[in-house]
C-alpha atoms as an extended CHARMM CRD file, in Angstrom:
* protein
*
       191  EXT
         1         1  UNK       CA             58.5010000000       34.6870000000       32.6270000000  PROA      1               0.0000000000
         2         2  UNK       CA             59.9880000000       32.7630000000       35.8100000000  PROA      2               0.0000000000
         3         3  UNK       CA             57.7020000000       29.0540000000       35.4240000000  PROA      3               0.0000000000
         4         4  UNK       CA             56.4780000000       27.0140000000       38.2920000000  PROA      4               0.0000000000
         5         5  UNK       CA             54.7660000000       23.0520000000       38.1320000000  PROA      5               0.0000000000
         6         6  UNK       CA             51.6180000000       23.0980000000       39.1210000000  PROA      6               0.0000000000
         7         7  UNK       CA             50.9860000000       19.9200000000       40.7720000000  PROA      7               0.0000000000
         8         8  UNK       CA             47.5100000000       18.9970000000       38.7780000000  PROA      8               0.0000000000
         9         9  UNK       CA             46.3120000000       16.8190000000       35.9080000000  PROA      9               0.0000000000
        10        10  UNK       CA             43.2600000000       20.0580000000       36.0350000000  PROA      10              0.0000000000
        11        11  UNK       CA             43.6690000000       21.9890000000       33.4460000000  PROA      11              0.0000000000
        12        12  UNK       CA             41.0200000000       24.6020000000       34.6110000000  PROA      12              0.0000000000
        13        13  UNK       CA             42.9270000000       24.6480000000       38.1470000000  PROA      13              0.0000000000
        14        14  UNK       CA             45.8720000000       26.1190000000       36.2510000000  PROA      14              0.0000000000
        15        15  UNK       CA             43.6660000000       28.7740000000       34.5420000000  PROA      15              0.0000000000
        16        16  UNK       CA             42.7360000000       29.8590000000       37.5320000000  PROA      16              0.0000000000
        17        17  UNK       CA             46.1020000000       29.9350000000       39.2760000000  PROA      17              0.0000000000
        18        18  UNK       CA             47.5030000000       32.1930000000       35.9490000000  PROA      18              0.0000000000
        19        19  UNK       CA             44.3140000000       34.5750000000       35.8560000000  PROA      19              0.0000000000
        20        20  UNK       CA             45.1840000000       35.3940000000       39.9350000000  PROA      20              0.0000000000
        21        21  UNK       CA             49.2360000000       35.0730000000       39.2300000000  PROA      21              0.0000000000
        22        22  UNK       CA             48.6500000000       38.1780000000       36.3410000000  PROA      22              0.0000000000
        23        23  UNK       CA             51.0300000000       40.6190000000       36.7550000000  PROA      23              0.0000000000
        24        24  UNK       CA             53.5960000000       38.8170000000       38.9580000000  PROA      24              0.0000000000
        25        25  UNK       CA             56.0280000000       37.9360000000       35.7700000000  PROA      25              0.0000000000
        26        26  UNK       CA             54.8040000000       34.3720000000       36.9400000000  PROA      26              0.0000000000
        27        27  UNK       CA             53.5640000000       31.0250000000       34.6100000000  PROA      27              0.0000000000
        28        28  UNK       CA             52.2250000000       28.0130000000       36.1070000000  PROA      28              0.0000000000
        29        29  UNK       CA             52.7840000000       25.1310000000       34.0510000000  PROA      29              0.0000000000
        30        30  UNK       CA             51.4890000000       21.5410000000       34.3750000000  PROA      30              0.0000000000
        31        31  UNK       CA             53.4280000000       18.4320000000       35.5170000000  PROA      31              0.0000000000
        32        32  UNK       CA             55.0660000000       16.4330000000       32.9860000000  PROA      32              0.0000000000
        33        33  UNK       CA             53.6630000000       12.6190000000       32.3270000000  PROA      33              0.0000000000
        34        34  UNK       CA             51.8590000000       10.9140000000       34.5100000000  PROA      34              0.0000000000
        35        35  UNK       CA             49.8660000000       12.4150000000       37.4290000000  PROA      35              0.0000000000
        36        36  UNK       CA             48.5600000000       10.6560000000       40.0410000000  PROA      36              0.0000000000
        37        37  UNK       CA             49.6640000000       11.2370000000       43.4240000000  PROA      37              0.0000000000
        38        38  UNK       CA             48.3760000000        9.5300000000       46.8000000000  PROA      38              0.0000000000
        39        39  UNK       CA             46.5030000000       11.9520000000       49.1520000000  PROA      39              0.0000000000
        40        40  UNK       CA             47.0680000000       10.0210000000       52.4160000000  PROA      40              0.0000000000
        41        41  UNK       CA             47.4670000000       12.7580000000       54.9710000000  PROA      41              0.0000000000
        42        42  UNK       CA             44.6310000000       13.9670000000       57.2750000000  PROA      42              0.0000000000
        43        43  UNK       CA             44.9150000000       17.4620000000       56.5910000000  PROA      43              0.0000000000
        44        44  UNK       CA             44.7050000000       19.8030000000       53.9820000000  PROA      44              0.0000000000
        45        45  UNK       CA             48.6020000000       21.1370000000       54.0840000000  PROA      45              0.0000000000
        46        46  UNK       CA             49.4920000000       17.5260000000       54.9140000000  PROA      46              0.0000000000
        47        47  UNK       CA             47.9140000000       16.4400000000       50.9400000000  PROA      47              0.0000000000
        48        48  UNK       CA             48.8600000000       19.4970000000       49.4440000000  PROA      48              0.0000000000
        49        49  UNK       CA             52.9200000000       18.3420000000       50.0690000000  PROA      49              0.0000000000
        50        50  UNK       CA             52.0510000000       15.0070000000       48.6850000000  PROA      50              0.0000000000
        51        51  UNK       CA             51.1160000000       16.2790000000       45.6190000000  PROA      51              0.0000000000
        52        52  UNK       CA             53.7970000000       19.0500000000       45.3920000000  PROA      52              0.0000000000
        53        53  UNK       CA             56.4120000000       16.2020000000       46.3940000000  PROA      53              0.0000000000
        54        54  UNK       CA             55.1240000000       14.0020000000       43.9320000000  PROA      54              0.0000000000
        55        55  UNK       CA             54.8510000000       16.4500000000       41.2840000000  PROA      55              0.0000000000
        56        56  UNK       CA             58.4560000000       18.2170000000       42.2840000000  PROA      56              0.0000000000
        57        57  UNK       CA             60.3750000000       14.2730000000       40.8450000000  PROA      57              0.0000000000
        58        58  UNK       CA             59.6170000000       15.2670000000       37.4250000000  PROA      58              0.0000000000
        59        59  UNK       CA             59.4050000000       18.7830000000       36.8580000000  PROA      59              0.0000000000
        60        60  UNK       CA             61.1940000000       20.8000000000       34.8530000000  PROA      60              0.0000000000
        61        61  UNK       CA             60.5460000000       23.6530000000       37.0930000000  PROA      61              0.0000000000
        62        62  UNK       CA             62.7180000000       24.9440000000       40.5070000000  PROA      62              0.0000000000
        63        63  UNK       CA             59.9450000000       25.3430000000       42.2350000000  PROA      63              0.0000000000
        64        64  UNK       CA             56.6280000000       22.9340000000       42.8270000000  PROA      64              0.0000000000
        65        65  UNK       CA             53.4060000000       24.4640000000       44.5180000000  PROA      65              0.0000000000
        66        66  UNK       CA             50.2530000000       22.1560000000       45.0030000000  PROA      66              0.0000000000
        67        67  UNK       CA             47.4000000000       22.9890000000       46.6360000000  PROA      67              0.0000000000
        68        68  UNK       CA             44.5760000000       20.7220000000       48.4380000000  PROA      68              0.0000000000
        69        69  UNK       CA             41.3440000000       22.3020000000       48.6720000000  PROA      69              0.0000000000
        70        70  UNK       CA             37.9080000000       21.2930000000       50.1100000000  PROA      70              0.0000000000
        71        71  UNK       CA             34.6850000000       22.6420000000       51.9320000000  PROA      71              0.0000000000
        72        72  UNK       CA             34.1210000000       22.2500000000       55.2910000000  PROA      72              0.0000000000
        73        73  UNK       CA             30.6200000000       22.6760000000       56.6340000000  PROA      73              0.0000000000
        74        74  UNK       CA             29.9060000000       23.1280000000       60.4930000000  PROA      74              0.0000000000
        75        75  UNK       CA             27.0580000000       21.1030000000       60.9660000000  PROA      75              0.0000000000
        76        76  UNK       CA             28.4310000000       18.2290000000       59.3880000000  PROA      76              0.0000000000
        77        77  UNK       CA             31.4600000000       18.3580000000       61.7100000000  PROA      77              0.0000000000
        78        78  UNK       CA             33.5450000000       19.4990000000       58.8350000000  PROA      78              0.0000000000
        79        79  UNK       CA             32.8050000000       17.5120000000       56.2210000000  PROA      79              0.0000000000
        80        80  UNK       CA             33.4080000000       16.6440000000       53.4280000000  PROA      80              0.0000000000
        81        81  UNK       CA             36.9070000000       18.6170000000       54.2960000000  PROA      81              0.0000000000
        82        82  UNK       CA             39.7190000000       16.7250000000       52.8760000000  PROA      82              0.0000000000
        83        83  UNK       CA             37.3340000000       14.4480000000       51.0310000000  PROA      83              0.0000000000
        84        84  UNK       CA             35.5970000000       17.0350000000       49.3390000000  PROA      84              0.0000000000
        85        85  UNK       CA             36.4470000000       15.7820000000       45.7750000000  PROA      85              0.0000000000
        86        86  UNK       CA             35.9980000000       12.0900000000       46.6630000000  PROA      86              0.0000000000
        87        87  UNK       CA             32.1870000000       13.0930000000       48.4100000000  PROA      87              0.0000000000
        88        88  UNK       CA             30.1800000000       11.3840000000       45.6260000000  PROA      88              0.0000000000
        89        89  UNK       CA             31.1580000000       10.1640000000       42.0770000000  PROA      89              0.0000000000
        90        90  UNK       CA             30.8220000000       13.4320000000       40.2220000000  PROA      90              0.0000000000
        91        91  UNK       CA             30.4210000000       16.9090000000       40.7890000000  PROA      91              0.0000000000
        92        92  UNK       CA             26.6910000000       16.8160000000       40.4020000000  PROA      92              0.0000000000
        93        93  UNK       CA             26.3890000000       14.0470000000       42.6710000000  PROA      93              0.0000000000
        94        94  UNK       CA             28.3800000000       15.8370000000       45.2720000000  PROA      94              0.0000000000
        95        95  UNK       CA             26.3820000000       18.9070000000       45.1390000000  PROA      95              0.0000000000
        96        96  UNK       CA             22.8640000000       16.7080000000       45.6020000000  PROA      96              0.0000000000
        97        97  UNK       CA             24.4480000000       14.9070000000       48.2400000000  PROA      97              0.0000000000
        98        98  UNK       CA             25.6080000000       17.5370000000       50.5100000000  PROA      98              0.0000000000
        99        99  UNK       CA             21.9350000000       19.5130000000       49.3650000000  PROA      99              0.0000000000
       100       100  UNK       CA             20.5840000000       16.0230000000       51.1690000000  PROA      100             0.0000000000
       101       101  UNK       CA             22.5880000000       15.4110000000       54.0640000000  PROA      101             0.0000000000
       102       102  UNK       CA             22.0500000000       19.2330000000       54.9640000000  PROA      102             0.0000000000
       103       103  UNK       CA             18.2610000000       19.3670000000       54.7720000000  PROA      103             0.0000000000
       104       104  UNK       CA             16.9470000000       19.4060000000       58.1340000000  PROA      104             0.0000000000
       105       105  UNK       CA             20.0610000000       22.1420000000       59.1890000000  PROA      105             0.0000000000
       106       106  UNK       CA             19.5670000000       24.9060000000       60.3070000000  PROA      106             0.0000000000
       107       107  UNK       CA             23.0690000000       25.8910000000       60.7630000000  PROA      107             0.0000000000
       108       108  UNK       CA             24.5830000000       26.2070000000       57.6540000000  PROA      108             0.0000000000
       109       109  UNK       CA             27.6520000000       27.8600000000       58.6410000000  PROA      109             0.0000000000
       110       110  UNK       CA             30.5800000000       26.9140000000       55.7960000000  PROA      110             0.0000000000
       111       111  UNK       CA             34.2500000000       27.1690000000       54.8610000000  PROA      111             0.0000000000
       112       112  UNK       CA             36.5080000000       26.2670000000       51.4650000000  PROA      112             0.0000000000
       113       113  UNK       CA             40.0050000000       26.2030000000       52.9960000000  PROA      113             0.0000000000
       114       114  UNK       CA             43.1380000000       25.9340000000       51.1210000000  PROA      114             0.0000000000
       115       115  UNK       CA             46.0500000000       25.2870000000       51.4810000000  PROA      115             0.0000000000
       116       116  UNK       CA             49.2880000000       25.5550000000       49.4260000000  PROA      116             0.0000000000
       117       117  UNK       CA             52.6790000000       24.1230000000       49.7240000000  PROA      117             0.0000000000
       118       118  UNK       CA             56.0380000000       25.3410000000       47.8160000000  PROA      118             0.0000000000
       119       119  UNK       CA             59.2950000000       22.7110000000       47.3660000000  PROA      119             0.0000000000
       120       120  UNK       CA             62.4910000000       22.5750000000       45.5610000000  PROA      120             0.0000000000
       121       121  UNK       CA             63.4390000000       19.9730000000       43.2290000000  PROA      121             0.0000000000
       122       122  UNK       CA             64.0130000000       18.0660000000       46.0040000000  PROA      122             0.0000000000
       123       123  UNK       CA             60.8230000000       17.6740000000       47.6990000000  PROA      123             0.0000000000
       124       124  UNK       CA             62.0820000000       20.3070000000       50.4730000000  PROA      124             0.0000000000
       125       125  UNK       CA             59.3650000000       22.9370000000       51.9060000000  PROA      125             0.0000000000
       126       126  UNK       CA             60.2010000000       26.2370000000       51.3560000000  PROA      126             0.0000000000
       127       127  UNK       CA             56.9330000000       27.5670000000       51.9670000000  PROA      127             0.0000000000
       128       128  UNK       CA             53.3750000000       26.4870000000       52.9690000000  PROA      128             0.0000000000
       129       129  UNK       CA             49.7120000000       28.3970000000       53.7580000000  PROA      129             0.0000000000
       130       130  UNK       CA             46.6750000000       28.1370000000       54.5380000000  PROA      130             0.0000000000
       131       131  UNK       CA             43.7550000000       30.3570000000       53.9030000000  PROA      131             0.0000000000
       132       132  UNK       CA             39.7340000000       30.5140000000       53.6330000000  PROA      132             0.0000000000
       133       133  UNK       CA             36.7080000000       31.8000000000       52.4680000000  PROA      133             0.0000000000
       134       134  UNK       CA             33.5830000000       32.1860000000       54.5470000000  PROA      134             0.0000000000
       135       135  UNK       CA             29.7490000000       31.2390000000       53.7530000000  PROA      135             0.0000000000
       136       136  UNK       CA             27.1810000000       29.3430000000       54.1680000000  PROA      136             0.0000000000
       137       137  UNK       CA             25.4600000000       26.4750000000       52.1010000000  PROA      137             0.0000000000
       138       138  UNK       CA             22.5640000000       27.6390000000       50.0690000000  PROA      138             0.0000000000
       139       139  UNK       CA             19.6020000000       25.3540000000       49.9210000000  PROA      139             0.0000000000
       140       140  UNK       CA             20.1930000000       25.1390000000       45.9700000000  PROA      140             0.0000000000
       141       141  UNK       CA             22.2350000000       25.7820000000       42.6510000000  PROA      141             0.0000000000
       142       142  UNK       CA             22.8170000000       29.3030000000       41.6130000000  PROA      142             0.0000000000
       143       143  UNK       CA             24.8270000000       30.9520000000       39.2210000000  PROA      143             0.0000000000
       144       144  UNK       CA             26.5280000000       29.7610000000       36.2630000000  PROA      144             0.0000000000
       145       145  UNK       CA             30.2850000000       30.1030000000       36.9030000000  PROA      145             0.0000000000
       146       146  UNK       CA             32.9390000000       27.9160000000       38.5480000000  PROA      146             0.0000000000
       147       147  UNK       CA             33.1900000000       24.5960000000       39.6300000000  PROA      147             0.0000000000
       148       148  UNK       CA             32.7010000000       21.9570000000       42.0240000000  PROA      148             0.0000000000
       149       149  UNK       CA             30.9710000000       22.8960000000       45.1730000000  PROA      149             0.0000000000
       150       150  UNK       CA             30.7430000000       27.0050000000       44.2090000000  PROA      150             0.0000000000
       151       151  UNK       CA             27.2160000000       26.3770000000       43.3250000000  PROA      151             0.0000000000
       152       152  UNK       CA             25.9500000000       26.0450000000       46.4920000000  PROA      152             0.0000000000
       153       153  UNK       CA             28.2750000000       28.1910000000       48.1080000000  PROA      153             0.0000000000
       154       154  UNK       CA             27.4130000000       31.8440000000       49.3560000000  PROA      154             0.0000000000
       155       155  UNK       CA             29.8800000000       33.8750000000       49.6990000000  PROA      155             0.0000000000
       156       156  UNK       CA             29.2840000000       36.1810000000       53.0200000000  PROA      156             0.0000000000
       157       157  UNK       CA             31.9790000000       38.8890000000       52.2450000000  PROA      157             0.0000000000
       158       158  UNK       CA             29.9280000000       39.4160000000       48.1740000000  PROA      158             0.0000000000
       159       159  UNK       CA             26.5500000000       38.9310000000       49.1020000000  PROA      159             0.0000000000
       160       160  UNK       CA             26.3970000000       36.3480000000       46.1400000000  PROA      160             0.0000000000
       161       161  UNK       CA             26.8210000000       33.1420000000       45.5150000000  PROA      161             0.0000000000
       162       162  UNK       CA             30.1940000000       31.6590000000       44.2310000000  PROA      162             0.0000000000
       163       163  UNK       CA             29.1540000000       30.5230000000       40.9730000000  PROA      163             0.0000000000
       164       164  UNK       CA             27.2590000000       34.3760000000       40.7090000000  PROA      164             0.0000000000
       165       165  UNK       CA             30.6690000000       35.7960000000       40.9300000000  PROA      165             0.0000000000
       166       166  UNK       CA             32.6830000000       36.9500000000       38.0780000000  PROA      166             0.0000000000
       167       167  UNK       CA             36.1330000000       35.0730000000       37.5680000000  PROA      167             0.0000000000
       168       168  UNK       CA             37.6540000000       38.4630000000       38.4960000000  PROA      168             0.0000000000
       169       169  UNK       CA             35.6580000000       38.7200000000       41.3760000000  PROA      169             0.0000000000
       170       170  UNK       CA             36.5230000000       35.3500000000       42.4160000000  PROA      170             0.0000000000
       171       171  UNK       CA             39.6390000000       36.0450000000       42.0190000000  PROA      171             0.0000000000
       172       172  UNK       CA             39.5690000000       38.4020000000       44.6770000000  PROA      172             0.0000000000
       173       173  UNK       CA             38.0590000000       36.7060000000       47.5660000000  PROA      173             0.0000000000
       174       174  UNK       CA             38.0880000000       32.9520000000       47.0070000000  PROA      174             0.0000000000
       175       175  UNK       CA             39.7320000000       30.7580000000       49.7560000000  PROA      175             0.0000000000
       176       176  UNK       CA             42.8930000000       29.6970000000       46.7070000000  PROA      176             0.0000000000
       177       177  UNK       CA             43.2470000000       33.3730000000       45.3910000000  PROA      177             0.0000000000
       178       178  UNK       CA             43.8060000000       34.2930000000       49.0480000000  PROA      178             0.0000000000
       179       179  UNK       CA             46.9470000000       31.0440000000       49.5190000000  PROA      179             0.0000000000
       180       180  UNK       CA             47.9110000000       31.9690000000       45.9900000000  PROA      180             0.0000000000
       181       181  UNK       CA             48.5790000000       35.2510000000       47.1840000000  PROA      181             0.0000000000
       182       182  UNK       CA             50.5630000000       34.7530000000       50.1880000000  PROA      182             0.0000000000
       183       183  UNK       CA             52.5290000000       32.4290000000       48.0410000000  PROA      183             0.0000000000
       184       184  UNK       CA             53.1630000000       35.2890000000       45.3090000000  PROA      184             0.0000000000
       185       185  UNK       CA             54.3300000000       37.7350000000       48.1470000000  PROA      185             0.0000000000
       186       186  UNK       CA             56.7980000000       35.0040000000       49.4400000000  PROA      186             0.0000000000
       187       187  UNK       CA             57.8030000000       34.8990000000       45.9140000000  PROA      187             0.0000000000
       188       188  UNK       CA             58.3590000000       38.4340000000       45.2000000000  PROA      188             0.0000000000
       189       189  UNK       CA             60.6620000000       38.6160000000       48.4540000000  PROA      189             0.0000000000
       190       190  UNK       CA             62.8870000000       34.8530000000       47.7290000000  PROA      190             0.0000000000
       191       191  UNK       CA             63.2610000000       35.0830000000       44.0930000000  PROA      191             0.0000000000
């Protein structure tokens, strides 16, 4: 089993990553130590090498991938994007406030984008992605999987909402299963 750092202190993250990764003779593993990397880019594949580079010093790995994530929702002229996890204190929080400051839209047009980054031990890209899933923002919670903003997030290709989806399911049509994939192709082919 070939092992690649996952550049994450979430240990749920890395559950998903292995659940999609099944079958590709592939482990992601977390960092080793300390964690904490500063996100100071203004795009998604800009924060996503941050972390990998930051992640790649101490790895026991080859190869680093990171990924930065977020939602982006039209009628809030793409926010929270690359501040999705920094929207409100906790995921709760987030959820009400982005119910709130969407009230009175009618538009409710929405994206998850994410995007993924490969380096060396170095800190060198070798590869880098960027893919998404399209929905809308529901007016409230449903469902009982997932995490973070999949609550309120309807998934146009499914009919459902994210957090009605099976992890399999998810793991067919959400905006990281979609990078992760790209990144597991380049993988099969530079190995």
């Amino acid at each position: 089993m070939y092992q690649i750092t996952l550049a994450t202190s979430n240990k749920h993250k890395v559950d998903e990553i292995n659940l999609i990764a099944n079958g590709y003779d592939v482990e992601f593993v977390l960092p080793k130590g300390e964690f904490d990397p500063v996100e100071d880019s203004d795009n998604f594949i800009g924060n996503a090498y941050c972390k990998a580079k930051c992640a790649s010093l101490n790895a026991k790995t080859e190869l680093t991938l990171a990924d930065d994530s977020g939602l982006c929702v039209e009628a809030l002229n793409g926010a929270p994007g690359i501040y999705s996890a920094r929207y409100a204190p906790s995921p709760k929080e987030r959820i009400e406030k982005l119910l709130f400051n969407m009230k009175d839209k009618e538009n409710r047009k929405a994206k998850f984008v994410c995007a993924m980054v490969v380096v060396d031990k170095k800190g060198q890209i070798l590869f880098q992605t960027e893919q998404t899933c399209i929905g809308s923002i529901m007016h409230e919670p449903k469902g009982k999987g997932g995490f973070g903003y999949d609550p309120i997030f309807f998934v146009q290709s499914e009919n459902k909402g994210m957090a009605e989806l099976s992890e399999i399911e998810k793991s067919k049509v959400s905006h990281r299963a979609k990078a992760l994939n790209c990144v597991l192709n380049w993988l099969k082919d530079n190995r």
